[in-house]
C-alpha positions as CSV (number, residue, x, y, z in Angstrom):
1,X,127.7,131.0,82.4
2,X,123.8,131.5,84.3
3,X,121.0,129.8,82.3
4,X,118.5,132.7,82.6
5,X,121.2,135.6,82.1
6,X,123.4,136.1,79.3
7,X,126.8,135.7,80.1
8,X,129.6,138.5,78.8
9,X,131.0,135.6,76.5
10,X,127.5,135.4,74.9
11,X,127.6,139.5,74.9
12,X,131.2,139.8,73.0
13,X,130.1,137.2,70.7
14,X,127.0,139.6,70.0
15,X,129.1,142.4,69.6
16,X,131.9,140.5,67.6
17,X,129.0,139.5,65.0
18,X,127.6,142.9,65.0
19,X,130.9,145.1,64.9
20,X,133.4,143.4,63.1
21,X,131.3,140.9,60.4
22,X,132.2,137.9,61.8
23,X,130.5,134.2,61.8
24,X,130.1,132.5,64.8
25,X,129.1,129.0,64.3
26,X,128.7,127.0,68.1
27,X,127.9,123.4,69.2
28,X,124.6,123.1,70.5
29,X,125.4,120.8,73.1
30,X,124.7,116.6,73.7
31,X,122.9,116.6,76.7
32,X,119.3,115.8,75.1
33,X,116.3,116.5,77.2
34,X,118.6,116.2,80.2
35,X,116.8,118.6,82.3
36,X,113.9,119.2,85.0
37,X,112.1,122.3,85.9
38,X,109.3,123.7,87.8
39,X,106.3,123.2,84.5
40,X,104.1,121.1,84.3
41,X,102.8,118.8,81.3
42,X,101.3,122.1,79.5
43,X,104.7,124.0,80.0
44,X,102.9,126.2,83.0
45,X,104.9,127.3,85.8
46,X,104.4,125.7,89.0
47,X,105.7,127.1,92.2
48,X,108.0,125.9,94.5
49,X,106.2,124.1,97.0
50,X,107.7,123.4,100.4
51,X,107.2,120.1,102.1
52,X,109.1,118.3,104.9
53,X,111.3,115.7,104.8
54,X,114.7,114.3,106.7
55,X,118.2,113.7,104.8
56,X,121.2,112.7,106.6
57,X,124.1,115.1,106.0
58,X,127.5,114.1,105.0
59,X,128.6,114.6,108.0
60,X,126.2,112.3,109.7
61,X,123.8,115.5,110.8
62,X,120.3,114.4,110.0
63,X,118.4,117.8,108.4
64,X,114.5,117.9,108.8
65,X,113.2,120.6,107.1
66,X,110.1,122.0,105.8
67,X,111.3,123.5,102.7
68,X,112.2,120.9,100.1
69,X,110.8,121.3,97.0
70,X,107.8,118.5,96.4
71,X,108.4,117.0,92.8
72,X,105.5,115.3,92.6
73,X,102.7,113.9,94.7
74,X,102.6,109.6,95.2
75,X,98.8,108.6,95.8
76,X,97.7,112.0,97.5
77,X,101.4,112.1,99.5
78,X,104.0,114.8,98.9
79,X,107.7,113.1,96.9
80,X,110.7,115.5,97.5
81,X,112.4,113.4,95.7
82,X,113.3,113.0,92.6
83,X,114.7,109.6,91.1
84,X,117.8,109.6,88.6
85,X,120.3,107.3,87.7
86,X,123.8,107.6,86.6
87,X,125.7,105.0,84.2
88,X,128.5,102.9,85.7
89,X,131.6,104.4,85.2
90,X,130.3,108.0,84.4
91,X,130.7,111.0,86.6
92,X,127.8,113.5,86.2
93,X,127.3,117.2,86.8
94,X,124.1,118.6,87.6
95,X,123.6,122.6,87.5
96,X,120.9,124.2,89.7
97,X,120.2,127.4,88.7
98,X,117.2,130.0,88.9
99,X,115.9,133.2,87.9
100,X,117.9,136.1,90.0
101,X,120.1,138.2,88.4
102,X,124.4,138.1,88.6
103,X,124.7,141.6,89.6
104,X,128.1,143.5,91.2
105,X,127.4,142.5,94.3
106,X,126.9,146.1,95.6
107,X,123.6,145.6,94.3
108,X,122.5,142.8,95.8
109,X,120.4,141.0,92.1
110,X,120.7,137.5,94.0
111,X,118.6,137.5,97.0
112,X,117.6,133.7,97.1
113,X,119.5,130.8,98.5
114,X,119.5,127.3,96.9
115,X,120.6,124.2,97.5
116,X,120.9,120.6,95.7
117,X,121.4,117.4,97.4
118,X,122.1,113.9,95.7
119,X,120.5,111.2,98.4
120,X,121.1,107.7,98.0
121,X,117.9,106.3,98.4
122,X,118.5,103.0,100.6
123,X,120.6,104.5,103.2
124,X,118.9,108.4,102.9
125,X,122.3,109.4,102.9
126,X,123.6,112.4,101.2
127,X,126.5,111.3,98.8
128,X,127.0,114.8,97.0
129,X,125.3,119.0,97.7
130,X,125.6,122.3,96.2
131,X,125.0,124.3,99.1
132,X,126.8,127.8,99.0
133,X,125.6,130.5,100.3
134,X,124.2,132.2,97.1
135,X,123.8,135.8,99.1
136,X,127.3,136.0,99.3
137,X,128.6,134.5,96.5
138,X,126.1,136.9,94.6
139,X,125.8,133.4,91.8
140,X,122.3,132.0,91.1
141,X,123.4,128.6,90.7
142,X,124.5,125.9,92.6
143,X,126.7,122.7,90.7
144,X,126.6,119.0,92.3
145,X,128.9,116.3,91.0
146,X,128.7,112.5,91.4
147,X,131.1,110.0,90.2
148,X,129.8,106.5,90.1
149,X,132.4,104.1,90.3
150,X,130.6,101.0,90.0
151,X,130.4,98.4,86.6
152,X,126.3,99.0,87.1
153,X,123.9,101.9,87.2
154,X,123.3,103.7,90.6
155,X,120.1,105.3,91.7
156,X,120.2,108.8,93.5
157,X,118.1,111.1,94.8
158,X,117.9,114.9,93.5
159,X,116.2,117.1,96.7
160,X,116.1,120.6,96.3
161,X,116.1,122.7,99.5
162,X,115.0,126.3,99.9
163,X,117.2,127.6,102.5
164,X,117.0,131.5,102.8
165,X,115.1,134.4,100.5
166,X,112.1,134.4,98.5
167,X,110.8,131.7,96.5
168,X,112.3,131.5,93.4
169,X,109.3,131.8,90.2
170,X,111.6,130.1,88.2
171,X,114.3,127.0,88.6
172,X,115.7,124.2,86.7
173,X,118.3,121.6,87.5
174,X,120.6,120.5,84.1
175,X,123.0,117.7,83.2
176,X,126.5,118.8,81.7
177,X,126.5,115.6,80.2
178,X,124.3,112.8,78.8
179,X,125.4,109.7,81.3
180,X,122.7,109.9,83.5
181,X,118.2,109.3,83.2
182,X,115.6,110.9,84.8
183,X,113.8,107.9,86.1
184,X,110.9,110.5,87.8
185,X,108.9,113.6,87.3
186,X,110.8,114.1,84.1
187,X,109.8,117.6,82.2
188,X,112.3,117.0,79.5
189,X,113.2,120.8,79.5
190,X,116.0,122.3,77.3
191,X,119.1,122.1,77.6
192,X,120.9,124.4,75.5
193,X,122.3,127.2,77.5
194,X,125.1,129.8,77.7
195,X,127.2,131.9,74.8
196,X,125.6,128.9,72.3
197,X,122.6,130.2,72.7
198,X,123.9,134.3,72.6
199,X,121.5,136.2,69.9
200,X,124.4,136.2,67.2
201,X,125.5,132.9,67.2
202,X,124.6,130.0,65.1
203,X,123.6,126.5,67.4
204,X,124.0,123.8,65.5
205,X,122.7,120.6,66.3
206,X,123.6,117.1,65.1
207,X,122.3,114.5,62.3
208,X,124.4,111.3,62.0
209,X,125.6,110.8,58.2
210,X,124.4,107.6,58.0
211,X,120.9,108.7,58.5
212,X,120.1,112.4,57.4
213,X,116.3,111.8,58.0
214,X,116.7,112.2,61.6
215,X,118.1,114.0,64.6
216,X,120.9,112.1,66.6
217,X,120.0,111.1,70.0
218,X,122.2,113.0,72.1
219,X,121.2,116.6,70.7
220,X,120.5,118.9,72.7
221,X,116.9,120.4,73.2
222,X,116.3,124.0,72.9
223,X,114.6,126.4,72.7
224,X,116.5,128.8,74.9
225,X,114.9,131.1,77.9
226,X,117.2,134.2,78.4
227,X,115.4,136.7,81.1
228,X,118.5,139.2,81.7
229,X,121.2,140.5,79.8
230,X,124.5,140.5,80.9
231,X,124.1,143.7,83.4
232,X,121.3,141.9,85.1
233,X,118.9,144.2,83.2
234,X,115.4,142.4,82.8
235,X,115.1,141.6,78.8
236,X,111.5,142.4,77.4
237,X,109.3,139.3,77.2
238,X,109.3,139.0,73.5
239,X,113.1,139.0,74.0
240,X,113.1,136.5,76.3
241,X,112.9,133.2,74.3
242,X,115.5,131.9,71.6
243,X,114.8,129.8,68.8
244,X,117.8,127.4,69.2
245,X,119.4,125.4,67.6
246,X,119.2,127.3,64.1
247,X,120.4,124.7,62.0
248,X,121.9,121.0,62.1
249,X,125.0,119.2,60.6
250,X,126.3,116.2,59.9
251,X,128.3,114.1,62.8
252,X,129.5,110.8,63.1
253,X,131.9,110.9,60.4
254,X,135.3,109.8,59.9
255,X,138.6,111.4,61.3
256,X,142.3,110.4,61.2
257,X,143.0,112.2,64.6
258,X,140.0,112.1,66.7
259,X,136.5,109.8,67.7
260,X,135.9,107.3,70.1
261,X,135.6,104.2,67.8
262,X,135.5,102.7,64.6
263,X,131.8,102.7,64.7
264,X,131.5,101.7,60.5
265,X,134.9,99.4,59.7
266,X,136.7,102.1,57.4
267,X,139.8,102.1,59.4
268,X,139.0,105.2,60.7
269,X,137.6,107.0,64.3
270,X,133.9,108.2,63.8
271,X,133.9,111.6,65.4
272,X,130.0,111.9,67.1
273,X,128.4,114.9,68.6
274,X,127.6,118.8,67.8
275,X,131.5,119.3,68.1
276,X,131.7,117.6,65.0
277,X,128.8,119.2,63.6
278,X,129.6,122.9,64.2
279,X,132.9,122.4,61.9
280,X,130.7,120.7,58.8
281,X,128.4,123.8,59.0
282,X,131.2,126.6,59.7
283,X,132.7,125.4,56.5
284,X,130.3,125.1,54.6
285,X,129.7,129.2,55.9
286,X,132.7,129.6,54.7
287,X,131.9,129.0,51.2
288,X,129.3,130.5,51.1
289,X,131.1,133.5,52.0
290,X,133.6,132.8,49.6
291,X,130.9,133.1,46.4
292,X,129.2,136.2,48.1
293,X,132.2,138.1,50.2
294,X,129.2,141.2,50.1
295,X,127.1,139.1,52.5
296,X,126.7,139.8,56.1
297,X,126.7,137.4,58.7
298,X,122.9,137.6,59.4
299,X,122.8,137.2,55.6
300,X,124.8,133.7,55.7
301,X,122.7,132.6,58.7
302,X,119.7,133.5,56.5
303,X,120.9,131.3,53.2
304,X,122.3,128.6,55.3
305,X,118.5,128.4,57.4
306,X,116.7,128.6,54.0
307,X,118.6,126.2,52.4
308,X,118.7,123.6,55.0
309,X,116.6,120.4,54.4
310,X,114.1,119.9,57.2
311,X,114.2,117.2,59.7
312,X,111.0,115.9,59.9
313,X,110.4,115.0,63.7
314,X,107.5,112.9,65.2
315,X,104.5,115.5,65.1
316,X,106.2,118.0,63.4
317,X,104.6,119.7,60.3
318,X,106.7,119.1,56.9
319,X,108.6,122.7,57.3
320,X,109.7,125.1,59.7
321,X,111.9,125.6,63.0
322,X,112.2,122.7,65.2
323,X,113.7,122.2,68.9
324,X,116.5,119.5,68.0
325,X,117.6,120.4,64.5
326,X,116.2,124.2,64.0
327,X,115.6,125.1,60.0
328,X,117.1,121.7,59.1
329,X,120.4,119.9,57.9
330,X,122.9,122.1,56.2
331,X,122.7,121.7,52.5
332,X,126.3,122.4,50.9
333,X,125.3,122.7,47.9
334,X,122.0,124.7,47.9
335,X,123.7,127.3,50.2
336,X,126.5,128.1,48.2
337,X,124.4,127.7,44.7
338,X,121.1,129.0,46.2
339,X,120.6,129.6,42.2
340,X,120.7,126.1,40.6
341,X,123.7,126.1,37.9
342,X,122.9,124.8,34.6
343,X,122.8,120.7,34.9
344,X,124.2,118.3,32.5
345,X,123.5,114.8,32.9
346,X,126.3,112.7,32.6
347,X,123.9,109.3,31.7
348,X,123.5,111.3,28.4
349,X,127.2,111.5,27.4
350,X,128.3,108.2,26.2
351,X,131.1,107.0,28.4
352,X,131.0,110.0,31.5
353,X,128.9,108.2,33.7
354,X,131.0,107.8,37.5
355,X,129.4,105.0,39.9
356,X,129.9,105.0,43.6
357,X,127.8,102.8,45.2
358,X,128.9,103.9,48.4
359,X,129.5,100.5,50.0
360,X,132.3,101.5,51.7
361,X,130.0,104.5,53.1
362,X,132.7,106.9,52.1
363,X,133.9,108.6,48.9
364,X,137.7,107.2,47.9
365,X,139.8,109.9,49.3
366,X,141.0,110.9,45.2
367,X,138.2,111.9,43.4
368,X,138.6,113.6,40.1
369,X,136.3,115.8,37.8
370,X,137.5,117.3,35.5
371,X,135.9,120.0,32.6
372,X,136.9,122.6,30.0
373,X,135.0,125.2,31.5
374,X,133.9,126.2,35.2
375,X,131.8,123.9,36.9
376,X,130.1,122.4,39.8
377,X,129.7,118.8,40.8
378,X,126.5,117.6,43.0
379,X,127.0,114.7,45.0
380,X,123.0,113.0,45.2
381,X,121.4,110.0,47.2
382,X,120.3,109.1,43.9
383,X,121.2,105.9,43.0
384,X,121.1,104.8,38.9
């Protein structure tokens, strides 16, 4: 998948929303802000400006060029380098991609050539490169891994070379994963990218269950810039940028099959990330499809983005769309009953009040109402 094109599984998404009434509910990602590209602090394009410098090759070839991107300037001198470090034990992707088009090759859409080295800075050696050659591969992108064996943190350096073609006007380097920090010239850019972030779909972010006032850490940033559709066809430029994620859900809950630990002493693996998310929210699609069968999906993205409680973030105004968590944490209940059902107080009938004080930070897994007639139960933070 390209990062400024859409890819044909974001198109068939698009067209299996459109054609055949179909939700599609996607993880936003958990890479965070893991990304750098050519802005500056005001989001303005800067260009890529060449500047000189020696690496030493992996095969021991030392490379002087004249056309490594300068990152930023130290005290009046050009830096092509770009400081990062990667977590012991962690082996980390970085994609380099830029804005050509993935065209049949016939047609030529890729006519600049990239390249990505990861230097280590004490011996100015290069450890890892992406350094096809983009004209005939036809692929604006090039992918660098790195896999840091070590029990402690190891510093790199990202370089960027411009080896053949013209000057991209727009390029950005992007983690796959959150092991790694950007220790210099950090633009903080988004990071959601791909099919997740195809017109159709619905990107959800994550909010940990044990605090719904805010986002979790590892979500990933949007909003998404798509400049081509998937024949390489440049997109109008009101087109162009995505308001992802559109909504958030709830993650770090319990599971009897899958998570990493037992992060809350139930007994049970805590499942984090917008993979655990996305299923919360698709269900709760679900049944809201289940009350109203009539609606279409845009209509269910609609009551589930209305619905949702917003996620106040530091700066943000009270309401609206926001880069992390979109129109807000899923509310269950307000998207299925967007019309509030009558309400009947328990406290007022005499022996029908249920307590859970939620010490255990779960519900018992049987849990009974039951009425005489239809009904709903609401499950509140409130507290009596």
């Amino acid at each position: 998948e390209f990062t400024f094109q859409e890819g044909r599984w974001g198109e068939k998404i698009d067209e299996l929303v459109a054609n055949n009434g179909i939700v599609y509910v996607s993880a936003a990602g958990n890479t965070k802000a893991l990304s750098w590209e050519n802005v500056d602090s005001n989001n303005a394009l800067v260009p890529f400006t060449p500047t000189a410098g020696t690496i030493v090759d992996v095969d021991g070839t030392t490379l002087i060029q004249n056309n490594f991107h300068e990152f930023r300037q130290v005290v009046g001198v050009p830096d092509f380098r770009q400081r990062i470090s990667i977590d012991p034990k962690a082996e980390s992707f970085i994609s380099l991609t830029w804005d050509d088009a993935h065209v049949p090759v016939a047609l030529n859409g890729v006519d600049t050539d990239l390249d990505i080295f990861l230097v280590d800075p004490a011996t100015n050696q290069v450890v890892a490169k992406g350094d096809s050659d983009n004209l005939a591969t036809q692929l604006p992108y090039e992918v660098v891994s790195f896999e840091n064996e070590n029990l402690t943190p190891v510093q790199l350096d990202v370089v960027i070379q411009h080896f053949a073609g013209p000057a991209p006007t727009k390029f950005k380097w992007t983690a796959f994963d959150n092991d790694l920090d950007i220790l210099e010239a950090d633009t903080a850019s988004p990071t959601i990218i791909g099919h997740v972030a195809a017109q159709n779909a619905l990107a959800v972010g994550a909010v940990p269950y044990f605090n719904q006032s805010e986002v979790s850490p590892f979500t990933s940033l949007g909003p998404t810039t798509v400049l081509f559709d998937a024949d390489g066809n440049p997109l109008p430029i009101f087109d162009q940028v995505r308001d992802k994620p559109d909504v958030a859900g709830i993650n770090g809950v319990d599971t009897s099959f899958f998570g990493s630990r037992d992060f809350d002493d139930t007994g049970f693996d805590n499942f984090f990330g917008t993979s655990a998310s996305a299923p919360h929210v698709a269900a709760i699609a679900a049944l809201v499809w289940q009350t109203d069968p009539a609606l279409t999906p845009a209509q269910v993205y609609q009551r589930l983005e209305q619905t949702a409680q917003n996620v106040v973030l530091p700066g943000e105004l009270p309401n609206g769309w926001d880069p992390l968590s979109g129109f807000g944490l899923v509310d269950a209940f307000s998207a299925v009953f967007p019309s509030a059902p009558d309400v009947v107080n328990v406290s007022s009938l005499p022996g029908q009040i249920f307590t859970e004080d939620f010490e255990s930070q779960r519900l018992e897994k049987y849990w009974e109402v039951n009425t005489q007639l239809g009904g709903v139960v609401e499950t509140t933070s409130d507290n009596q």
